[in-house]
MARMIVO-849731 format. One line per 2 residues: their letters; for each residue y, z, x of C-alpha. Coordinates in nm, 2 decimals. Layout:
<recs>
A> Y:Z:X ~ ...
</recs>
This chain:
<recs>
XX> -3.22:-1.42:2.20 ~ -2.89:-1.27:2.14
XX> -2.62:-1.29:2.40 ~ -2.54:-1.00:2.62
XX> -2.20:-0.90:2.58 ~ -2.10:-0.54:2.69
XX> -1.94:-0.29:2.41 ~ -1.56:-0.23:2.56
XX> -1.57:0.08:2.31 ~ -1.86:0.41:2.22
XX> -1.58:0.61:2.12 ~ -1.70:0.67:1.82
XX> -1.51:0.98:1.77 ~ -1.19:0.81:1.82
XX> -1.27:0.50:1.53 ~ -1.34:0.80:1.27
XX> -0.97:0.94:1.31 ~ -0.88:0.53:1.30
XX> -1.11:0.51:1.00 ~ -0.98:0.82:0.82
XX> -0.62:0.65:0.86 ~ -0.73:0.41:0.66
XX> -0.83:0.57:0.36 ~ -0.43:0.74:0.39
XX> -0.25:0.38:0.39 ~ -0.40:0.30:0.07
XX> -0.29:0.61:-0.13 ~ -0.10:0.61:-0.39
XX> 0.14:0.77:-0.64 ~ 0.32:1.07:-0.43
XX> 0.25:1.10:-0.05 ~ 0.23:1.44:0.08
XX> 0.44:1.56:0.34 ~ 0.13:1.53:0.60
XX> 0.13:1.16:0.54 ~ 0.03:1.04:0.88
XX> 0.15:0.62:0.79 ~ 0.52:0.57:0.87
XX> 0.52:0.27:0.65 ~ 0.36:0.40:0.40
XX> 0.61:0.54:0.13 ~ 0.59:0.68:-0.26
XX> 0.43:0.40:-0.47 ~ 0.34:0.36:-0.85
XX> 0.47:0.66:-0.97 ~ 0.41:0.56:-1.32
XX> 0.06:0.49:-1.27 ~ -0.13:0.56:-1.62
XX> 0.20:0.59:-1.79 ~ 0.13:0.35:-2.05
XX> -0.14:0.61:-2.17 ~ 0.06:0.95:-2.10
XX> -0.16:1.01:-1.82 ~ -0.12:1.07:-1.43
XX> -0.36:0.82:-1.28 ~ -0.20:0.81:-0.89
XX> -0.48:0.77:-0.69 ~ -0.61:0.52:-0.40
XX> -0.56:0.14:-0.40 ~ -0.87:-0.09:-0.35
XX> -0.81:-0.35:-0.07 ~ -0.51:-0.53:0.02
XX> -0.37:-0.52:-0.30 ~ -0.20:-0.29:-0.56
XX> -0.52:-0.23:-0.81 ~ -0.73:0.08:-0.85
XX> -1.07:-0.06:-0.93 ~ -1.30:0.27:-0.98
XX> -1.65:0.17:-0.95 ~ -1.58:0.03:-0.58
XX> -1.38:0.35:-0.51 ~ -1.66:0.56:-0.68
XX> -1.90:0.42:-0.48 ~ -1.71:0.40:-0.11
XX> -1.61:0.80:-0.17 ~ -1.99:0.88:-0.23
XX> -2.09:0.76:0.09 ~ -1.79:0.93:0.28
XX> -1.89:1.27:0.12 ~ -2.25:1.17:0.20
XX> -2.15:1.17:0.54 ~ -1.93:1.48:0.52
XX> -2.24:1.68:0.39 ~ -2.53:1.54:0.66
XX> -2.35:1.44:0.97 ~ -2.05:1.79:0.99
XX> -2.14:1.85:1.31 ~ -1.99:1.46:1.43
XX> -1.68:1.52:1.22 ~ -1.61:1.85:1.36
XX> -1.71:1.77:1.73 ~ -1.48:1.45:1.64
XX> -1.17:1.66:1.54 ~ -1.18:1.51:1.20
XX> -1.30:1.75:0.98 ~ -1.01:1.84:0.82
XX> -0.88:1.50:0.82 ~ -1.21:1.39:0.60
XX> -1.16:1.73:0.36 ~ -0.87:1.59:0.27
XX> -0.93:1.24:0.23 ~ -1.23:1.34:-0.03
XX> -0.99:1.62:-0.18 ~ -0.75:1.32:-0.24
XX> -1.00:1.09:-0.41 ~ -1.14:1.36:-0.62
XX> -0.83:1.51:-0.78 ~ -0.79:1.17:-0.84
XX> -1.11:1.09:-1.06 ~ -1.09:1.40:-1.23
XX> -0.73:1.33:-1.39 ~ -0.92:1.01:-1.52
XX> -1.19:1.19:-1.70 ~ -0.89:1.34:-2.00
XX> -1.16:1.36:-2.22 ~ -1.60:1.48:-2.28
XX> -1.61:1.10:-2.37 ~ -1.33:0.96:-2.18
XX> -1.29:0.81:-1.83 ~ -1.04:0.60:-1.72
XX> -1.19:0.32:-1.46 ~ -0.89:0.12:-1.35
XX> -0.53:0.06:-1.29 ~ -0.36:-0.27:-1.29
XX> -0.45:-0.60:-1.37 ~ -0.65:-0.79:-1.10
XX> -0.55:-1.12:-1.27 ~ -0.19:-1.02:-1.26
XX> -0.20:-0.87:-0.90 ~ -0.36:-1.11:-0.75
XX> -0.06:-1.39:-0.88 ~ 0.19:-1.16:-0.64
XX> 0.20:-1.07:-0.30 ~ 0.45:-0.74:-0.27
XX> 0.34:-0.42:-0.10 ~ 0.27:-0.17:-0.35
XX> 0.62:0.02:-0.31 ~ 0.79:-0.31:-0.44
XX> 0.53:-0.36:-0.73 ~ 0.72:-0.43:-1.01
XX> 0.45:-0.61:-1.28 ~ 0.32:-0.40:-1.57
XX> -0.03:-0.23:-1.40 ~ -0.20:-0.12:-1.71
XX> -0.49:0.17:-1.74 ~ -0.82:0.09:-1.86
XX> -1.04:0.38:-2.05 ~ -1.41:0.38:-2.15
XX> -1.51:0.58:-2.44 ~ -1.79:0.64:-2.63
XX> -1.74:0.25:-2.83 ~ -1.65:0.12:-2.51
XX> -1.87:0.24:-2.27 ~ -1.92:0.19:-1.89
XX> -2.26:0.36:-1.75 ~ -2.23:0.21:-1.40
XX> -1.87:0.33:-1.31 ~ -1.95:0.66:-1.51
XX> -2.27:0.75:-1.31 ~ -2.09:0.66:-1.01
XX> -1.77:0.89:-1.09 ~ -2.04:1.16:-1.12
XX> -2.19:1.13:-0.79 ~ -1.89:1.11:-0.61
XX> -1.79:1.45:-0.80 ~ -2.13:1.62:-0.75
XX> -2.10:1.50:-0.35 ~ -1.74:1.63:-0.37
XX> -1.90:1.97:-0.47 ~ -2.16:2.04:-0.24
XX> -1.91:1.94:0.07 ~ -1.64:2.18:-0.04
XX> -1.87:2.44:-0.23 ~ -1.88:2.71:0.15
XX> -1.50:2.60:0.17 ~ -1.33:2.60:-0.14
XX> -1.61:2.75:-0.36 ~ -1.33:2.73:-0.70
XX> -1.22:2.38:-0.63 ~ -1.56:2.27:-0.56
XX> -1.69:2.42:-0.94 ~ -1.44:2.23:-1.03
XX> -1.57:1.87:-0.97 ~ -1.88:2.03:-1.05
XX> -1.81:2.06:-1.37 ~ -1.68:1.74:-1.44
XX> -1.93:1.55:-1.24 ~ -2.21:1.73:-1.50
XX> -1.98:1.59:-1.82 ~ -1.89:1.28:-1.67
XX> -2.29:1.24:-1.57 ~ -2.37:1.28:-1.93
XX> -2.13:1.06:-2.14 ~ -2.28:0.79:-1.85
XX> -2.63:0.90:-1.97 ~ -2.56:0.95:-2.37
XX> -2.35:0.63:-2.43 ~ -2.49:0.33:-2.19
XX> -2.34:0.00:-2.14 ~ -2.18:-0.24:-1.90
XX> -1.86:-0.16:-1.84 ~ -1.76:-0.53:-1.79
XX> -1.77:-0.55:-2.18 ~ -1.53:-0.24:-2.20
XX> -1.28:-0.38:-1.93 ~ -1.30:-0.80:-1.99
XX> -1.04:-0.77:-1.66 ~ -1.31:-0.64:-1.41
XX> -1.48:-0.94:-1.43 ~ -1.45:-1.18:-1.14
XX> -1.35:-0.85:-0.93 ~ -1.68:-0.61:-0.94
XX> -1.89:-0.74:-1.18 ~ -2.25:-0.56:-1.19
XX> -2.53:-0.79:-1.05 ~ -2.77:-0.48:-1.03
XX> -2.73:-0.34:-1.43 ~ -2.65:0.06:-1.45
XX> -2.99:0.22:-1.39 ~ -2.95:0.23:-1.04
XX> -2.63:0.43:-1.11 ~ -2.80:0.68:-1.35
XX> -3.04:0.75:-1.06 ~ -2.82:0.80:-0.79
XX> -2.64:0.99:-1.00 ~ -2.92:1.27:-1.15
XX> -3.03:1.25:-0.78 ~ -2.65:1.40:-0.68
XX> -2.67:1.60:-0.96 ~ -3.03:1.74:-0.88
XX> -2.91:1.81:-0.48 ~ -2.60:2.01:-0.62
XX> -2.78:2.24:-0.94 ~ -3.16:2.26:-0.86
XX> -3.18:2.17:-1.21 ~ -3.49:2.01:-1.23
XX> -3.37:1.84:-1.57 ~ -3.21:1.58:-1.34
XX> -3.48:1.55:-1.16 ~ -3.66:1.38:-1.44
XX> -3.39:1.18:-1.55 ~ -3.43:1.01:-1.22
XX> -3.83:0.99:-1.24 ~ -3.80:0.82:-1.60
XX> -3.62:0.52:-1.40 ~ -3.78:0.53:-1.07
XX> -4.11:0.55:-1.25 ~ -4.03:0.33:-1.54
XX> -4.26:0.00:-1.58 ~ -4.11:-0.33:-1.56
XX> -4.15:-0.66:-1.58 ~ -4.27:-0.91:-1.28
XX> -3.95:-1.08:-1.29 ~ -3.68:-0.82:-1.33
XX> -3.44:-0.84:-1.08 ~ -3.28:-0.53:-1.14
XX> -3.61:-0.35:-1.19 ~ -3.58:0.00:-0.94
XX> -3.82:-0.08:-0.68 ~ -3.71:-0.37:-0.59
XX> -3.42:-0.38:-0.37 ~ -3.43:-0.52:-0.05
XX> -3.07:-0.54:0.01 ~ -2.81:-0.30:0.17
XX> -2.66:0.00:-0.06 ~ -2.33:-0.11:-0.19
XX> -2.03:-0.08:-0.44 ~ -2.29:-0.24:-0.70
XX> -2.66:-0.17:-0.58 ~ -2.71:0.20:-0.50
XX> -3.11:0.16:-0.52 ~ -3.13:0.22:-0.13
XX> -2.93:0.54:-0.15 ~ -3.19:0.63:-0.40
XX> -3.45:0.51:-0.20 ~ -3.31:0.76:0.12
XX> -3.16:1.03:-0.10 ~ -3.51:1.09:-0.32
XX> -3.73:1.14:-0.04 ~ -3.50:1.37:0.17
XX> -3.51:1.58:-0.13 ~ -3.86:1.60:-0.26
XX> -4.04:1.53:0.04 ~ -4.28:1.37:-0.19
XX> -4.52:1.15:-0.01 ~ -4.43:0.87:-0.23
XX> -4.05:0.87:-0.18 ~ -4.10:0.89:0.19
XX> -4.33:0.55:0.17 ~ -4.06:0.39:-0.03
XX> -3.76:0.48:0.23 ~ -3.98:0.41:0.51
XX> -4.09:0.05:0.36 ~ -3.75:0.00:0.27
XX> -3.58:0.10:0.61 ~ -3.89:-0.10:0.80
XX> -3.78:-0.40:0.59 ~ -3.41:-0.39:0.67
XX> -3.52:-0.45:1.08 ~ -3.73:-0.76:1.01
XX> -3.43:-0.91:0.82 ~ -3.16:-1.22:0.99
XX> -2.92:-1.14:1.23 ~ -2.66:-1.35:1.35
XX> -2.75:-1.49:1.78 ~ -2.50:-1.20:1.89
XX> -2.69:-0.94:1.68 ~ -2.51:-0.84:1.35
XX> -2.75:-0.81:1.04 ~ -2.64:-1.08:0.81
XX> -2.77:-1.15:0.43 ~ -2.77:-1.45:0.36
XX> -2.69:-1.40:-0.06 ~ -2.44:-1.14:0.06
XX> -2.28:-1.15:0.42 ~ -2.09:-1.41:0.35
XX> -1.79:-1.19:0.26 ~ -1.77:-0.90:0.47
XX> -2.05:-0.92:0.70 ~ -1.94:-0.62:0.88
XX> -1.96:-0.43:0.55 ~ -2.31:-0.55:0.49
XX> -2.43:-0.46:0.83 ~ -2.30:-0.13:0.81
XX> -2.42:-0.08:0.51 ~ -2.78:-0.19:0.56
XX> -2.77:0.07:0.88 ~ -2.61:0.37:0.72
XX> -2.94:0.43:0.51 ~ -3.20:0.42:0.82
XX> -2.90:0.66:1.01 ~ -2.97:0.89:0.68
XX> -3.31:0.87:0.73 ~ -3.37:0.90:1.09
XX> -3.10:1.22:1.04 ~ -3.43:1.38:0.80
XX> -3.70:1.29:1.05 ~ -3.80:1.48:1.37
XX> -3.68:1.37:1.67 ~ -4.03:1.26:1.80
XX> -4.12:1.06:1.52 ~ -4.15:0.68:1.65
XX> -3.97:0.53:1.36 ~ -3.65:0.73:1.42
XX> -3.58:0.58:1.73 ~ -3.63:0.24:1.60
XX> -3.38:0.33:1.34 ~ -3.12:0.47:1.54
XX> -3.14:0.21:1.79 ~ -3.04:-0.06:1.50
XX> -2.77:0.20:1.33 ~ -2.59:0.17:1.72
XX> -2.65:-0.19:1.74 ~ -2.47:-0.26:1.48
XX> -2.17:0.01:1.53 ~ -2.14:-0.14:1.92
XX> -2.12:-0.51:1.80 ~ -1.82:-0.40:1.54
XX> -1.68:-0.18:1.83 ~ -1.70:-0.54:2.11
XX> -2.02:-0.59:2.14 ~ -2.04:-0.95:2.01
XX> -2.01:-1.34:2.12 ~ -1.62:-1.31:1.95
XX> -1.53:-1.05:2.20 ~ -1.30:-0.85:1.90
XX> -1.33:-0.51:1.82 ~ -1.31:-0.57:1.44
XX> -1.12:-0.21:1.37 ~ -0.74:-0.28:1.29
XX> -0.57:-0.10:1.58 ~ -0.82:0.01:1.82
XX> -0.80:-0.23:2.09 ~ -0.54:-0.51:2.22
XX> -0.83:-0.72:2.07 ~ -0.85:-0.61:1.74
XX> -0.72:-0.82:1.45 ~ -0.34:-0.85:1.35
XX> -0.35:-1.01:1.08 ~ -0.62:-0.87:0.78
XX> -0.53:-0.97:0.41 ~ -0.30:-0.66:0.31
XX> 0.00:-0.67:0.13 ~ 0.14:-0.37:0.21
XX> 0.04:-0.43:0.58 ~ 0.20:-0.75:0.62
XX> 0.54:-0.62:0.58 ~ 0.62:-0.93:0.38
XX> 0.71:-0.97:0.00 ~ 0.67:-1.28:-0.21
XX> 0.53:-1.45:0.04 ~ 0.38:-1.66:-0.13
XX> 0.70:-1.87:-0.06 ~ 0.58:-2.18:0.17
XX> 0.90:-2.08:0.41 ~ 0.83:-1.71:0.42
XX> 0.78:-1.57:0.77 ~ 0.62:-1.39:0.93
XX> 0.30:-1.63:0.84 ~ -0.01:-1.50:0.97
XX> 0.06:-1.15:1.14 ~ 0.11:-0.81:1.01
XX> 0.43:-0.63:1.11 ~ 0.27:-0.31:1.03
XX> -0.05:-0.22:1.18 ~ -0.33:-0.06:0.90
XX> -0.49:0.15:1.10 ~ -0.88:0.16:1.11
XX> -0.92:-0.10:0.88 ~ -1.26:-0.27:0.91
XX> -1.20:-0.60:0.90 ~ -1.49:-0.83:0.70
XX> -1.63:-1.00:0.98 ~ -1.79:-1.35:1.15
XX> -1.94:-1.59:1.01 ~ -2.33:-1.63:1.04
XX> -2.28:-1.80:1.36 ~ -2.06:-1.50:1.53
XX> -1.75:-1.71:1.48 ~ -1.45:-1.56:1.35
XX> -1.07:-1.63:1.22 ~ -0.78:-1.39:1.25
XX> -0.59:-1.53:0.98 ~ -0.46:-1.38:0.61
XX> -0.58:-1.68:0.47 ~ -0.92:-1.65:0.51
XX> -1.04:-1.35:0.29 ~ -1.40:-1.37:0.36
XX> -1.34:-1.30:0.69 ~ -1.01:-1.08:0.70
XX> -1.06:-0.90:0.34 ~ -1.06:-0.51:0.40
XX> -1.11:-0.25:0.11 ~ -1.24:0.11:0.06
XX> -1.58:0.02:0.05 ~ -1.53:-0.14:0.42
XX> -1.48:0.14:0.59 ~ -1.72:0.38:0.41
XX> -2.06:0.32:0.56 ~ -1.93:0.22:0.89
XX> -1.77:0.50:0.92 ~ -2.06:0.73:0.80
XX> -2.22:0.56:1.12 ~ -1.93:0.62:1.34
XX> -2.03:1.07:1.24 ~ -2.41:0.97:1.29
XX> -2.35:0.84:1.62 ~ -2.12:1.12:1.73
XX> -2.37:1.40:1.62 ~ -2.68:1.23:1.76
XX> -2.50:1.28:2.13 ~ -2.32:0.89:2.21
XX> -1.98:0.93:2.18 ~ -1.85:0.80:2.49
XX> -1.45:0.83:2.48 ~ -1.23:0.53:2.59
XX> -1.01:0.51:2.87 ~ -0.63:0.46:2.85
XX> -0.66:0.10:2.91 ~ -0.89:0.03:2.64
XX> -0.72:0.28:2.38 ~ -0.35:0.25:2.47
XX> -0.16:-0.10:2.36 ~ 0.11:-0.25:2.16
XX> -0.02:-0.15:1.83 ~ -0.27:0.16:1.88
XX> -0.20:0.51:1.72 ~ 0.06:0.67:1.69
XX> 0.28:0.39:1.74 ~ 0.48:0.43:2.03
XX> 0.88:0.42:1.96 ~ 1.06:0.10:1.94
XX> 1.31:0.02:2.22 ~ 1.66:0.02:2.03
XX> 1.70:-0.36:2.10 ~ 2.00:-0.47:1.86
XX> 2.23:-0.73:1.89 ~ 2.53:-0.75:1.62
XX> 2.78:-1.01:1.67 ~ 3.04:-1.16:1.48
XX> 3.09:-1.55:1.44 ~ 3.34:-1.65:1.24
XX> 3.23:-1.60:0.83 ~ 2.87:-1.50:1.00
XX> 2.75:-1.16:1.10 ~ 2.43:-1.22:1.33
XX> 2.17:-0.96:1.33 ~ 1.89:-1.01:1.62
XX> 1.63:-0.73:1.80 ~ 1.43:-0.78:2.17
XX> 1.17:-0.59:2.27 ~ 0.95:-0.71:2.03
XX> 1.14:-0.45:1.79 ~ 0.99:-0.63:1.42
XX> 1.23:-0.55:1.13 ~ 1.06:-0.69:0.77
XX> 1.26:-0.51:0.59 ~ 1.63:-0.47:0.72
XX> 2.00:-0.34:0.63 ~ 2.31:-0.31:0.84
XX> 2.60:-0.06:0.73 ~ 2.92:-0.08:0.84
XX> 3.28:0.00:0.77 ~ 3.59:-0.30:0.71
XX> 3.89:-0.31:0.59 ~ 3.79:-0.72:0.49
XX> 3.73:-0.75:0.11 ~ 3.36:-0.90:0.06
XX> 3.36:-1.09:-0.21 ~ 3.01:-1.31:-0.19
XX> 2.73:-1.31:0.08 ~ 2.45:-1.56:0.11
XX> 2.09:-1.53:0.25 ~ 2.08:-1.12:0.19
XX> 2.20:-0.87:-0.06 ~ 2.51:-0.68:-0.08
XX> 2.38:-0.34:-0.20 ~ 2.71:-0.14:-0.13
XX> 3.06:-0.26:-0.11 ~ 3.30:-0.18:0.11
XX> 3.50:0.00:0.24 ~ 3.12:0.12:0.36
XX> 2.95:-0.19:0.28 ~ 2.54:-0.24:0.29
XX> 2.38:-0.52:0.31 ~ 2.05:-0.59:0.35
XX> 1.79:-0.87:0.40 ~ 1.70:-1.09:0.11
XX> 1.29:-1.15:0.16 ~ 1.09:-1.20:0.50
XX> 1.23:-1.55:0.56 ~ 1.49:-1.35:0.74
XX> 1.29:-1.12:0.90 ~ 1.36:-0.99:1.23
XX> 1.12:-1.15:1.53 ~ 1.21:-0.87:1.81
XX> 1.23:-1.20:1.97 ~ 1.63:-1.23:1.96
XX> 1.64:-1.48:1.70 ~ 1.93:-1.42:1.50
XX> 1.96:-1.40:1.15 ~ 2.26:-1.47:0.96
XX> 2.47:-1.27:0.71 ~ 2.73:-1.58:0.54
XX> 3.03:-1.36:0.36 ~ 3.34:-1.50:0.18
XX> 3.64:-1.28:0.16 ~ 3.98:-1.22:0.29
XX> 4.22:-0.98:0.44 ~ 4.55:-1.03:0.50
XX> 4.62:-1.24:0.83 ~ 4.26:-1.18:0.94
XX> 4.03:-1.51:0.87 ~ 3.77:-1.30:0.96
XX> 3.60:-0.98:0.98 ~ 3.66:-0.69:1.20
XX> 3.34:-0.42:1.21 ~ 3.30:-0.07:1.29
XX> 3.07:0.26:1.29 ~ 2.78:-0.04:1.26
XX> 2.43:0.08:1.18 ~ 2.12:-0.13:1.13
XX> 1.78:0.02:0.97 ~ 1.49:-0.13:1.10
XX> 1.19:-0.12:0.79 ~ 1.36:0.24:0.67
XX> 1.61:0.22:0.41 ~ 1.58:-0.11:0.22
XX> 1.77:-0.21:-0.13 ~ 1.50:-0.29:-0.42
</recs>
């Protein structure tokens, strides 16, 4: 049986507004003044440059690509959510907050579709990225756009780009009725250049694969899709477009074939969304047996002993994703039935199992959301996060924490056996990405509208690295030593990136171990790479100068400044 271990959190309210700050850190291009992540600063400006196009937008995972199908995909469900469960995001205070995180991804996709027949699907090279570790604001690699036309198209990712849009639409069409026309609009055009010229996209964008391949072909996409498109027109045109796959014949052995699916939704497989989405809308008798034998299904699945639904062709990476994901289409369902229908409860009991053993409730003891408890993991495979830059450098430091918390990042997950690593190293485990977050926190509004948020105390919420992130104690110590300036904080006051300014009348000629960005009189002078990061621990680092002044050996410093992960030479 699985072990009983008591949830430390049910604030579910308080893991969307974590959640939500998420989806911020990973913007790109041009943060607006609102930006809620300290550490967070302008990145990729240039983004789709090579093309003449603006393509700033929202970075996939822990590294500096914008892979669109994944993104697609993950902003679907979150509008999804916004649409079904507004009553948890408003009683969470986060309505606003998750307006603006779709607003965001949707101005994005529609300044990739610059054409009827043309949609561009990602940003950057994976192959390239993935050879560098430097947050995105240091990014200096080429980070090319990729396009689908009508020769080279991509049904998946198009059909995808068109739900998202036509969600975007019907969350924002009673509260900004022009924008919302607006992603109307394109979600109809995008929809049909997805329907009128099919294909893989892989074959269109050779770079995807080994990143988001499609396991699950495109049809799955093209219903979702004509589904979205059929909830936000009435147009009973897309209706049919949907009932040509859904109701298609094939073969014994096809994998992809649409009834099929046993498996969670996901950035590939959107055959349970289907499922769910076709029978709240038509109420046809036939739908409703398909989302009921698919929900029933999901419950009679493996679970790990402490309780987390685990695939075995699928959990393996992210198996908090997976769970989440598998319980975010009974939560839609159960949201359609009647309260005293006896499948509901079933289903709503599993949707809150799995939230509570994400939130504590499991053999590991860890509440797997980045910055929600003293618990909760420090050290998730993020670049921008880590506060490090080529680090990839067998001497770099810090190793294996983050300096910078990411905030309401899901973190993958244990292993089938409950077990679990906090370490970079280990992506499986300690991977996070857009498509994390998105069910989970559809769950998270589920939970709070059905009536369980139960808010944390201080002692659970409030630690070292929760949010907002309390002010460093001004813990510097600068001291002189012969040709060395040494630079240490206390307090546990982390500096990765680091410059001191002072005035001299000493002529600099040379320093070692950092970067001379300014010479004097005013000099700069800032920190070379994390190997000499500041620990908040008083280890000193070391600033080596040559120079001379007359009858002074060494250097005399004043007006002395130090800027702690602010400031920082290129």
């Amino acid at each position: 049986a699985p072990m009983a271990v008591v949830a430390k959190s049910q604030d579910y309210a308080r893991h969307i507004e974590l959640s939500l700050l998420f989806y911020e850190a990973q913007r790109s291009g041009k943060l607006p003044e609102n930006n809620r992540i300290y550490w967070r600063h302008d990145s990729m400006l240039d983004a789709g440059a090579d093309n003449d196009v603006d393509l700033t937008g929202d970075y996939d995972a822990g590294d500096n690509v914008k892979f669109n199908f994944p993104a697609a995909a993950a902003l679907t469900l979150l509008a999804w959510s916004g649409i079904d469960y507004a009553e948890g995001y408003k009683e969470a205070g986060q309505w606003d907050y998750l307006l603006d995180a779709i607003r965001w991804g949707a101005d994005y996709f529609m300044k990739c579709h610059t054409g009827k027949n043309e949609l561009y699907v990602q940003v950057g090279k994976g192959t390239t990225d993935h050879s560098y570790w430097y947050p995105p604001e240091y990014a200096s690699y080429d980070h090319p756009s990729f396009k689908l036309t009508a020769s080279a198209p991509g049904t998946e990712v198009s059909a995808d780009t068109a739900s998202f849009l036509a969600a975007s639409y019907l969350l924002f069409k009673d509260v900004d009725p022009s924008y919302a026309s607006k992603c109307l609009q394109h979600s109809k055009e995008i929809y049909d250049f997805a329907d009128t010229y099919r294909g893989d996209y892989i074959g269109s964008v050779p770079d995807v694969s080994g990143f988001y391949s499609t396991w699950s072909g495109y049809n799955d996409e093209l219903a979702f899709g004509a589904l979205w498109l059929y909830r936000a027109t009435k147009d009973q045109g897309y209706l049919k477009k949907f009932e040509a796959i859904a109701d298609a014949v094939y073969g014994a052995q096809d994998t992809k074939a649409y009834g099929t699916c046993t498996g969670p939704i996901s950035w590939d497989d959107k055959r349970p969304g289907a499922y769910i989405l076709a029978a709240i809308l038509t109420g046809d008798e036939n739908r409703l047996a398909k989302a009921y034998d698919y929900c029933d299904n999901v419950l009679t699945q493996p679970r790990t002993p402490g309780g987390l639904w685990y695939d075995s062709n699928l959990s393996k990476w992210a198996s908090n994703r997976y769970a989440s994901n598998a319980a975010s289409m009974l939560a839609m369902l159960a949201n359609y039935l009647p309260k005293g229908d006896a499948r509901r409860a079933k289903y709503v009991d599993f949707v809150k199992s799995q939230t509570d053993y994400i939130l504590g409730d499991n053999p590991a003891g860890v509440n797997y959301v980045v910055g929600a408890e003293a618990n909760s993991p420090v050290a998730v495979h993020h670049r921008g996060a880590s506060g490090t830059y080529d680090s990839q450098d067998v001497h770099a430091r810090p190793v294996d924490y983050n300096i910078f918390t990411l905030w309401g990042a899901l973190a993958g997950g244990p292993g089938k056996d409950d077990s679990y690593q906090d370490t970079r190293k280990n992506y499986e485990m300690n991977e996070v990405a857009l498509d994390y977050n998105a069910a989970f926190q559809m769950n998270l509004a589920f939970l709070v509208k059905e009536g369980y948020n139960k808010p944390d105390p201080d002692s659970v919420k409030v630690h070292d690295r929760s949010f907002p992130k309390k002010a460093d104690t001004p813990d510097i110590t600068v001291e002189v030593d012969g040709d060395k300036i040494n630079i240490a904080t206390g307090s546990n006051m982390m500096c990765s990136s680091w410059c001191i300014e002072f005035t001299t009348d000493f002529e600099i000629d040379l320093v070692h171990h950092s970067i001379m960005y300014q010479s004097g009189p005013n000099y700069i002078i800032c920190n070379q790479r994390e190997t000499n990061f500041l620990d908040g621990q008083g280890t000193p680092q070391t600033i080596q100068y040559q120079g001379k002044v007359q009858g002074k050996p060494n250097i005399d410093i004043e007006n002395v400044v130090v800027m702690c992960d602010g400031w920082h030479a290129p």
